[in-house]
Structures are given as C-alpha cells and as structure tokens.
C-alpha positions in Angstrom: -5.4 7.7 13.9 -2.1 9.6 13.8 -2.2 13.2 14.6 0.1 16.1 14.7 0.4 19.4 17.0 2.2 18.2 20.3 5.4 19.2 19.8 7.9 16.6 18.1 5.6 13.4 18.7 3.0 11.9 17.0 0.0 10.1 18.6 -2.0 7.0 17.9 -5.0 7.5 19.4 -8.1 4.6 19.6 -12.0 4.2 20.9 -11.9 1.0 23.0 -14.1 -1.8 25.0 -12.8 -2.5 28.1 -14.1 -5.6 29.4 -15.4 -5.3 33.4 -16.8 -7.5 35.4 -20.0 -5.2 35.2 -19.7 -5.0 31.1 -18.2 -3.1 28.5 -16.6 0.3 29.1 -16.0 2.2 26.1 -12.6 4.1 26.5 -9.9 6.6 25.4 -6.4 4.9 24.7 -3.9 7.6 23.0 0.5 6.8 22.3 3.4 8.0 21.2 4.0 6.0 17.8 7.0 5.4 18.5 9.8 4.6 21.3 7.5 1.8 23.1 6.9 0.6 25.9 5.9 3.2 26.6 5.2 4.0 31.0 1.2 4.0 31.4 -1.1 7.0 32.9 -4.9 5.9 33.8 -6.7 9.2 33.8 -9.9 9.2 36.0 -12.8 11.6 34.0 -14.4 14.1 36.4 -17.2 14.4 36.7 -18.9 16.2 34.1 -17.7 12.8 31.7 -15.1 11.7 28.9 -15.5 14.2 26.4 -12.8 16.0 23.9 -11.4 18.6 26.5 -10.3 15.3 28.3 -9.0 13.7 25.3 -7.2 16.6 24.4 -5.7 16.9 27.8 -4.8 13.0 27.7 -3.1 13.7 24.3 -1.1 16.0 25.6 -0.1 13.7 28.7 0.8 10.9 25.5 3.0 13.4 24.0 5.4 13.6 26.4 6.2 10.0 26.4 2.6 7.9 27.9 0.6 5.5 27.2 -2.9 7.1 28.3 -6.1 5.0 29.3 -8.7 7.4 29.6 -12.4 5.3 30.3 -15.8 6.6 30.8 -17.1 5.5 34.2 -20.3 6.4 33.8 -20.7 3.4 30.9 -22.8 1.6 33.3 -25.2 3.8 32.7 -24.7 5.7 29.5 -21.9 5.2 26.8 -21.7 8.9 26.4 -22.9 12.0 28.8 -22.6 15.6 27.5 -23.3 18.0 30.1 -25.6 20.7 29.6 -25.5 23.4 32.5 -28.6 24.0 32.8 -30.4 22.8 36.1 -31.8 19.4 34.7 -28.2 18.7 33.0 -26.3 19.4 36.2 -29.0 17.2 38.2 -27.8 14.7 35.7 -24.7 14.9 36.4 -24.9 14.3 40.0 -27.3 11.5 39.9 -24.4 10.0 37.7 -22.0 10.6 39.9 -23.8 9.5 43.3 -24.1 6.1 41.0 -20.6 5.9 40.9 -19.0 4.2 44.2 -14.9 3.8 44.9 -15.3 -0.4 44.4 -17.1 0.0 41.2 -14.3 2.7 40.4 -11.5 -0.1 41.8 -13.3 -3.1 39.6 -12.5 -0.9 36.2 -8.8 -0.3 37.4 -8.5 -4.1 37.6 -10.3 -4.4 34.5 -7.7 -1.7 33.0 -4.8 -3.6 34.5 -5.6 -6.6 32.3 -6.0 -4.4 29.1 -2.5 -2.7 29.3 -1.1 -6.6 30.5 -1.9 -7.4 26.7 -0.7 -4.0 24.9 3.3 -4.5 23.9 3.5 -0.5 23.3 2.4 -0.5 27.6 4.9 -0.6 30.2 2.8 -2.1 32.9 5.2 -2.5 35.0 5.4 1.6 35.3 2.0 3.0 35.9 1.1 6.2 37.3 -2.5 7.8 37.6 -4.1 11.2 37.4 -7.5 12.0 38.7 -9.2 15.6 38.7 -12.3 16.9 40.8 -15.0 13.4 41.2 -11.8 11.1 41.0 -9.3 12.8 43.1 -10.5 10.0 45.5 -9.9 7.5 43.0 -6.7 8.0 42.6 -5.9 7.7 46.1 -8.0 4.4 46.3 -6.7 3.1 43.4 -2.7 3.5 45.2 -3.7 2.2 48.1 -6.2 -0.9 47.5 -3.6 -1.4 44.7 0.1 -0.2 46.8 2.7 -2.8 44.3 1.2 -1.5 40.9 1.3 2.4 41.1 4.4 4.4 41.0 2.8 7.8 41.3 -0.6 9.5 41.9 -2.3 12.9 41.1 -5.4 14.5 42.7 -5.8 17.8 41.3 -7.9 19.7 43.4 -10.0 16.6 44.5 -13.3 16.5 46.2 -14.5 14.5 48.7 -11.3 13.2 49.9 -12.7 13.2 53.8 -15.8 11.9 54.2 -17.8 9.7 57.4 -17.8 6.8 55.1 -15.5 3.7 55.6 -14.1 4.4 52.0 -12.8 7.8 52.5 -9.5 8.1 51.3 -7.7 10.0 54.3 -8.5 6.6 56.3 -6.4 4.6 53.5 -3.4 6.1 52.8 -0.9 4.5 55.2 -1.5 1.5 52.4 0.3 4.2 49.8 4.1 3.3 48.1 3.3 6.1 45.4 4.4 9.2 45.4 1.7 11.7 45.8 0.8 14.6 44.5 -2.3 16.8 45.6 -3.0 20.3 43.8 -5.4 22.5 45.9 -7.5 25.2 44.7 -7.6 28.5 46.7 -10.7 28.8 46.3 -12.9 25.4 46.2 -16.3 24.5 48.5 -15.6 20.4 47.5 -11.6 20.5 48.9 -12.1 23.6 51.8 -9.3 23.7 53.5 -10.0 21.9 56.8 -10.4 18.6 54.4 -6.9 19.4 53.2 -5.8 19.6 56.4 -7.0 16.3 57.3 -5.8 14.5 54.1 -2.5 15.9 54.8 -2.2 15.1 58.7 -2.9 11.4 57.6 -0.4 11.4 55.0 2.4 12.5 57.1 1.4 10.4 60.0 1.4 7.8 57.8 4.8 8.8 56.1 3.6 8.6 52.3 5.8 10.4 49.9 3.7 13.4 48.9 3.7 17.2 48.1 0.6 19.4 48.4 0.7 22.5 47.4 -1.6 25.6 46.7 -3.0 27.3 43.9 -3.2 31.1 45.2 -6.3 32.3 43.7 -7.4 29.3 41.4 -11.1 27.9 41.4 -11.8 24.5 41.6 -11.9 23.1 37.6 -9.0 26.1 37.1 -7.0 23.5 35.2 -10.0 22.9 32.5 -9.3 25.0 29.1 -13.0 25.1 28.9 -14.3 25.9 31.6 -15.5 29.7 30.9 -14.5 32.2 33.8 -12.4 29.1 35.9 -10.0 28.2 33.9 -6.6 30.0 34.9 -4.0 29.7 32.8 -0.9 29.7 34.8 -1.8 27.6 37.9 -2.9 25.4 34.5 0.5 25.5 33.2 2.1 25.1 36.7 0.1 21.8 36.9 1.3 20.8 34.1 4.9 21.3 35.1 4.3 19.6 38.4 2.3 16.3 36.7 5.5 16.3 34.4 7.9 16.7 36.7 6.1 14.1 39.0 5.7 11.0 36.7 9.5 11.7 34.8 11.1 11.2 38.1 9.1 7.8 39.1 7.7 6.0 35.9 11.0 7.3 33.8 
C-alpha cells in the first residue's frame, strides 16, 4: 500500500508473518519507497498492543528515512488485542503482559534479525530500536544481549527498568555499544525517580553512551496522541526531535 501525508515521502506499508521459534508473529513493516537500503528501527508495542496509533507513529518514523518493524508480542497468545479500559480489559492487559518475559521478547528480535537479513530495501547492518512504557526494558535487553547489532536505543519513559530479578536491565548495561537514550516522565508511578536514578548510576559506572533527560510535567503515555488527558503535545514533539536527532547521528 502506498500512502501519502508525511511530508515529501511516500510509504509502503505491509501485514507480515514473522517466523519465531515459538510460531508465527504477525507484524507491521512500513518504508520509504524509495532511496533503499534504507537504516532499520524495531519498534517494541507497549503494552496496551499493536494497534493503528502505533502504526501511525511507525509511519511517521518511516517517513523520515526507516525501515520500521513493528510486531505484536502478544501473538503467542492472541493475533490481535484491543484494549478496552474498563476493569476486565485492563486485567487483560496485564495478564498479557505478565506472559510476556525479556527471553521470549529477545527470541522475536532474533527472529526479526533474520527477516530484515532477507529484505534488500533493509540496511541491517544499521539498526536502531525504540521501545515505549512495557518495552522500555526491551530495548535495553535487546542492546545488550545483542551489543555488535544495535547502533542506538530508545526507552521513552520505560517501566520496570529496576527490578530484583536477574533480568533487569540496570544489571546489563555495561554489555551496551549503543547510544542510549531514556525519556522520563515527571510524573510516572512505573519509572519513579529512585529507578531512574539507579538505571542512570549503572550507566555511567558502566560508561555507556547515553542522555536521560526529563519531561517537566509529562505523564507516563504523554507521547501517545490518543491517550485522552496524557497526551502532551510538546514533550511529544520534543521526543520526536530527540528520537530524530538520535538515530540521524548513529544509523545515518
């Protein structure tokens, strides 16, 4: 499908299978049409699910020059979650995302690595990765159980990037050659500010190449268009800027 509204660039956008080692994971792929090979972004759902806000935010990532991989994580479970916030809709979202572990998350990056191996409009030889909320600690993961195949990461305002369990992300990133880039939400009970601390104390003990910065009086989910009474417009915009900025210095 070609489509129109992103400035100067058109987009070829696709519905997927990519194959797993735990099955079939329907996905999100959207280009520039022209000007290939084009660098590659994976972009990590949150955790409300792929749905068109994320599509629409990948097609604007594709417009400036990407070739975006945008999966559904939850396919092991259900090929398509819509989100209802209501009380039993919210309880399904966390039983989804409870599901979800950092080594089943790590598995689809491999599988994803082999996908864009066998697309000639891919550069995989530049790939960067952006994660928001659930799969801030992706991101992280995926640059450090992966260090030679990521030129540059994004968490934007992730959760749970200190935890007590062996996986937690502050406890990995000396394995890091990315750039890094962590957006923090004033105001956010996943990210409060004594797990940023920590995640930024191991990061500069570690002497990764990041920049954290704040987001004076954003929510967590402020960089969601949809999200009714969150969404903030100019610390949206300013992440946008920043994720730009970011990936034109180190994917090119």
């Amino acid at each position: 499908m070609f489509l129109e509204g992103f400035g100067d660039e058109q987009l070829i956008e696709q519905d997927i299978e990519i194959q797993t080692s735990d099955g079939m994971m329907n996905t999100f792929v959207t280009r520039p049409e022209e000007g290939g090979a084009h660098p590659v972004v994976f972009f990590y759902m949150d955790a409300p699910g792929k749905r068109e806000e994320l599509h629409d935010m990948a097609r604007r990532i594709a417009a400036v020059g990407y070739f975006v991989v945008l999966p559904n994580l939850y396919y092991r479970e259900t090929r398509e979650f819509r989100l209802v916030r209501d009380d039993a809709g919210m309880a399904r979202m966390f039983e989804l995302m409870h599901k979800l572990s950092i080594d089943m998350v790590m598995r689809d990056t491999e599988a994803m690595f082999d996908y864009i191996s066998h697309q000639p409009d891919a550069d995989s030889s530049r790939i960067g990765a952006v994660g928001y909320c659930m799969s801030g600690p992706f991101v992280l993961m995926a640059a450090a159980r992966f260090p030679d195949r990521f030129k540059s990461v994004a968490s934007i305002y992730g959760a749970n990037l200190v935890t007590d369990r062996e996986d937690s992300p502050h406890l990995h990133v000396a394995a890091i050659k990315a750039d890094v880039y962590l957006a923090c939400a004033e105001i956010d009970k996943w990210a409060p500010p004594e797990a940023v601390a920590t995640i930024e104390e191991k990061l500069k003990s570690a002497g990764t190449r990041y920049r954290l910065e704040w987001y004076p009086g954003a929510h967590h989910g402020f960089a969601f268009p949809k999200r009714e009474g969150i969404y903030d417009r100019p610390s949206a915009e300013r992440h946008w800027e920043r994720l730009f900025a970011q990936f034109r210095a180190h994917l090119g």
